[in-house]
N, C-alpha and C positions, 0 to 999 in steps of 0.2 A: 092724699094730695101732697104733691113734693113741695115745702117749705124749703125758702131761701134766706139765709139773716147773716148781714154783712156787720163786721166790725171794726174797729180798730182806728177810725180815720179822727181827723182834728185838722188843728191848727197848728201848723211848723214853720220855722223860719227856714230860706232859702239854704240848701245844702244839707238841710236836713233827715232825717229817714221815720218810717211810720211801718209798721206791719199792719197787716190787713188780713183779715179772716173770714170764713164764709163757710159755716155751718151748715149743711143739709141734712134734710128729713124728709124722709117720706119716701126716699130710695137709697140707692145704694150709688153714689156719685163714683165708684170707683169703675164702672161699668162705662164712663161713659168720659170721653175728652172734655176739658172744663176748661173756663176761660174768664180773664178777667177783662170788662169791660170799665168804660168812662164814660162820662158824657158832662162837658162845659157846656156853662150858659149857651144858650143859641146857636151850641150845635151838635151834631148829629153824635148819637153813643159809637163807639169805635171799640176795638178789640184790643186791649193794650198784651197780652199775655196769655200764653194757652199751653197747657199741659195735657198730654195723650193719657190714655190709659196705661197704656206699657212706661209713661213719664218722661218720653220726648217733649222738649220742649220750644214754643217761639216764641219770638218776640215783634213788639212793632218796632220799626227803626227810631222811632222816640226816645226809649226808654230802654234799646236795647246795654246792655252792659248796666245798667242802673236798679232794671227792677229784676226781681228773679219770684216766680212762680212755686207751688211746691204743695206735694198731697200728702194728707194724712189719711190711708185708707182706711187704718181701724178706726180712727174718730171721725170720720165721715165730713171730713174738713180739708177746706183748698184756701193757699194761704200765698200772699203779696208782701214779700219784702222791698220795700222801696227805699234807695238812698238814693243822695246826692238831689234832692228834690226841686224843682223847677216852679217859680210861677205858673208855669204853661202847664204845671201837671195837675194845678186845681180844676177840680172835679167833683161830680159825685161817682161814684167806683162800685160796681154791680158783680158778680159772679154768675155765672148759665152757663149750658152744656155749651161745645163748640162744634156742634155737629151740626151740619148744614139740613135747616126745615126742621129740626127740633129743638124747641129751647122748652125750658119749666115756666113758668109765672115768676115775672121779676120781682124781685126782693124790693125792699124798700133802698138798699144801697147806703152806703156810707159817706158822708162829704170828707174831703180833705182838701185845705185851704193850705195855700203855700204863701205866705206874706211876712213880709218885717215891719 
């Protein structure tokens, strides 16, 4: 059973930066497009960042120039550098495949709180 366990997230003040982590087991995540998600209060989780397997990369237009994505295939880790940080980027922050109709069992996710 593929395990997902996110890290890294808190509490930063605006302008700030946070790395974020996301562990997997149970497979081999380098096999497969990965992506980092969000999801604020009261709404809908959203795709902020996604990395191919060959390590193309997108972004959403939020975050784009801000966050940057990034895999460790021998440690089996996909990883969320975040700077210049936003109120609007509080969230809790998930990682899953980004392949359309497949995803793993969602992690328990990371909050990251952007407040002064």
């Amino acid at each position: 059973q593929v395990q997902l366990v996110e890290s890294g997230g808190g509490l930063v003040q605006p302008g700030g930066s946070l790395r974020l982590s996301c562990a997997v087991s149970g497979s081999s995540s380098r096999l497969y497009a990965m992506g980092w998600y969000r999801q604020a209060p009261g709404k809908q989780r959203e795709l902020v960042a996604a990395i191919a397997s060959g390590g193309a990369t997108n972004y959403a237009d939020s975050v784009k120039g801000r966050f940057t994505i990034s895999r460790d295939n021998a440690k089996n880790t996909v990883y969320l550098q975040m700077t210049d940080l936003k109120p609007e980027d509080t969230a809790i922050y998930y990682c899953n495949t980004n392949t359309v109709g497949f995803r793993w069992a969602w992690g328990q996710g990371t909050q990251v709180t952007v407040s002064s």
